[in-house]
Structure formats: structure tokens, C-alpha cells
C-alpha positions in Angstrom: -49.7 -7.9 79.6 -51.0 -4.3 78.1 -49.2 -1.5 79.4 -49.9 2.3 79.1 -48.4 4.9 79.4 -50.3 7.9 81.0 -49.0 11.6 80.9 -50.8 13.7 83.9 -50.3 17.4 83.6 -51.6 18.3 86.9 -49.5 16.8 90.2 -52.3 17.4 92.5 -55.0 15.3 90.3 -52.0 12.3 90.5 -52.5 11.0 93.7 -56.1 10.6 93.2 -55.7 8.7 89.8 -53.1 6.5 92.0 -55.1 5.6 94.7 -58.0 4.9 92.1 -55.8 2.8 90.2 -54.2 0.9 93.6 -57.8 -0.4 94.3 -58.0 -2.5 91.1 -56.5 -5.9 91.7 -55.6 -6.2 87.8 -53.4 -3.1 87.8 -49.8 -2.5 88.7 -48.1 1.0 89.3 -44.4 1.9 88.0 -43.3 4.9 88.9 -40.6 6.8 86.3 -38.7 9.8 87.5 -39.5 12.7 85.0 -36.5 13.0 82.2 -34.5 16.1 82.1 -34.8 17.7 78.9 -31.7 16.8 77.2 -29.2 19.7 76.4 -29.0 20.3 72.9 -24.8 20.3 71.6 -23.2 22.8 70.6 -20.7 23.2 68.4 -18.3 25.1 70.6 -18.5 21.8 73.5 -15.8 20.3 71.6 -13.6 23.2 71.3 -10.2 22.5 72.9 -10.5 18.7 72.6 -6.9 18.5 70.4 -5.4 21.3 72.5 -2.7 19.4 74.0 -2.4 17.0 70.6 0.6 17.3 68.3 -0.8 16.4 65.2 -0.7 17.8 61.9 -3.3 17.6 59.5 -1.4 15.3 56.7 -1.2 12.8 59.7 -4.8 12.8 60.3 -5.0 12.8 56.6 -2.8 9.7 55.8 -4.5 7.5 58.5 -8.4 8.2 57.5 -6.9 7.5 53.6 -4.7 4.9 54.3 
């Protein structure tokens, strides 16, 4: 099975290219949910991650080394 993937900038023109598509026996229609844009990270997201972490440096140090 061939599939394609079909991006249709206007909503309105959809249901017609659905309902053209619907009468062809040989054709199938999934539906996907448009993706959210994904937000890009910040650097600042992680700020307070070791806030309540008592752990010095030449700890962190001695275990990536060690």
C-alpha cells in the first residue's frame, strides 16, 4: 500500500477533496490532529532544578570522573 501525505492550506476546500476522495473504492481516509508547534527550550526552564539539592561540586565532580 502507497500512502500520501497531503497538506491542504485552505479548511473550506477540505471537505470537498474528502468527499471526492470517499467515492473512490481504492482509497482510505486517516484523519491526524494538526501538531502543536513545539516550544522551543529555554535555557532558564531548568533554572531551580538543584534548588533543594545539597550537593557540592567536587561531589558531582568525583562521580562523573570516577
Amino acid at each position: 500500500m502507497t500512502q500520501i501525505l497531503l497538506n491542504v492550506s485552505d479548511d473550506s476546500k477540505l471537505k470537498d477533496l474528502e468527499k471526492i476522495l470517499a467515492e473512490l473504492d481504492y482509497v482510505t481516509i486517516e484523519k491526524n490532529a494538526k501538531k502543536q508547534p513545539k516550544k522551543k527550550a529555554s535555557f532558564l526552564d531548568a533554572a531551580g532544578v538543584w534548588k533543594n539539592r545539597s550537593v557540592s561540586a567536587d561531589e558531582i565532580r568525583n562521580k562523573a570522573w570516577n
